[in-house]
C-alpha positions in Angstrom: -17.5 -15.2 18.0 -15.9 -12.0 16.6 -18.1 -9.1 16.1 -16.6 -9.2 12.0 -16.5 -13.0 10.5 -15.5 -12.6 7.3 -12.2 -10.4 5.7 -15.3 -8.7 3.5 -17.3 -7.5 6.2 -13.9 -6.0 8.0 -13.2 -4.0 5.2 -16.5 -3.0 4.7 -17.1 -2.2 8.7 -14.0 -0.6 9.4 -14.1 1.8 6.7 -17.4 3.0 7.7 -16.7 3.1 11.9 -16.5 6.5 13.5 -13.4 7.5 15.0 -11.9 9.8 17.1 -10.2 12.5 15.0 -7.3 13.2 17.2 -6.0 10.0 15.9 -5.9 11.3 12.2 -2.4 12.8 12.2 -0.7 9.8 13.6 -2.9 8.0 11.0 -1.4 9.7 8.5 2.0 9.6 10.1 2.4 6.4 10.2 0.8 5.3 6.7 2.9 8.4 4.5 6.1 8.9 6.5 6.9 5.7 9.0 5.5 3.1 6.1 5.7 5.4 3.3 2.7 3.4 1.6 2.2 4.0 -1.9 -0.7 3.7 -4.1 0.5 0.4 -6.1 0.8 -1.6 -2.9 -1.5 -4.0 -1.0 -1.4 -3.5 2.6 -2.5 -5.4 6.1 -4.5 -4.3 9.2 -4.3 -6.6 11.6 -6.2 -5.8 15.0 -8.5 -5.9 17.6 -11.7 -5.8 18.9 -10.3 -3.1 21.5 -8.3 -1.3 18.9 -10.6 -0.7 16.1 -11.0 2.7 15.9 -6.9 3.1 15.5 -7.4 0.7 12.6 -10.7 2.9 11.4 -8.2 6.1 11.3 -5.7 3.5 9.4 -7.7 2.4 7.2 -9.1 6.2 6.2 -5.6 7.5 5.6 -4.8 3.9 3.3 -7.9 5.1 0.9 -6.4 8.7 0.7 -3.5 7.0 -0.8 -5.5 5.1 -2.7 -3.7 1.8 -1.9 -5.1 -1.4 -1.8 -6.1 -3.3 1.7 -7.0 -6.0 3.9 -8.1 -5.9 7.1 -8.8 -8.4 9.8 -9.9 -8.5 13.3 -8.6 -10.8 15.8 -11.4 -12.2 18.6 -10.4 -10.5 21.8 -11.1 -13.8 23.5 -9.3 -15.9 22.5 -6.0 -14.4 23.9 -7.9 -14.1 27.3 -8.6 -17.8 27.6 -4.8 -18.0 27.6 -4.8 -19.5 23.8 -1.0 -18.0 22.6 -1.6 -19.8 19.4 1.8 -21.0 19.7 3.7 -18.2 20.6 6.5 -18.0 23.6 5.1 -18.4 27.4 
């Protein structure tokens, strides 16, 4: 089972986890240069249980743009058990 069920509870958790802050200003990179998100859109986190606190730093710079989100964490497991859910070999 995934330590976050439910879309709600990601948003809530990750917005609230601790991160490194080295990992602000490619953070911010990323979300206002590479992606050039703006406030009127509605973006998606996908990630993992290994790479939350990337997505944590994410997810902090999306609020500073005041942007709209969703997040989701995929069970670290289940690619493990050598489930590809359908993708190549």
């Amino acid at each position: 089972m995934s330590l976050i069920n439910t879309a709600e509870q990601s948003n809530r958790q990750l917005n609230k986890l601790a991160f490194d802050p080295q990992l602000t200003p490619g953070a911010r990179n990323a979300v206002r240069v590479c992606l050039r998100v703006q406030p009127s859109e509605i973006v998606t986190v996908i990630t993992d249980e290994v790479s939350l606190e990337i997505a944590a730093a994410l997810v902090r710079e999306l609020e500073q743009v005041g942007c709209r989100y969703q997040t989701w964490v995929l069970e670290a497991n289940r690619f493990a058990a050598g489930d590809r859910g359908g993708f190549g070999d």
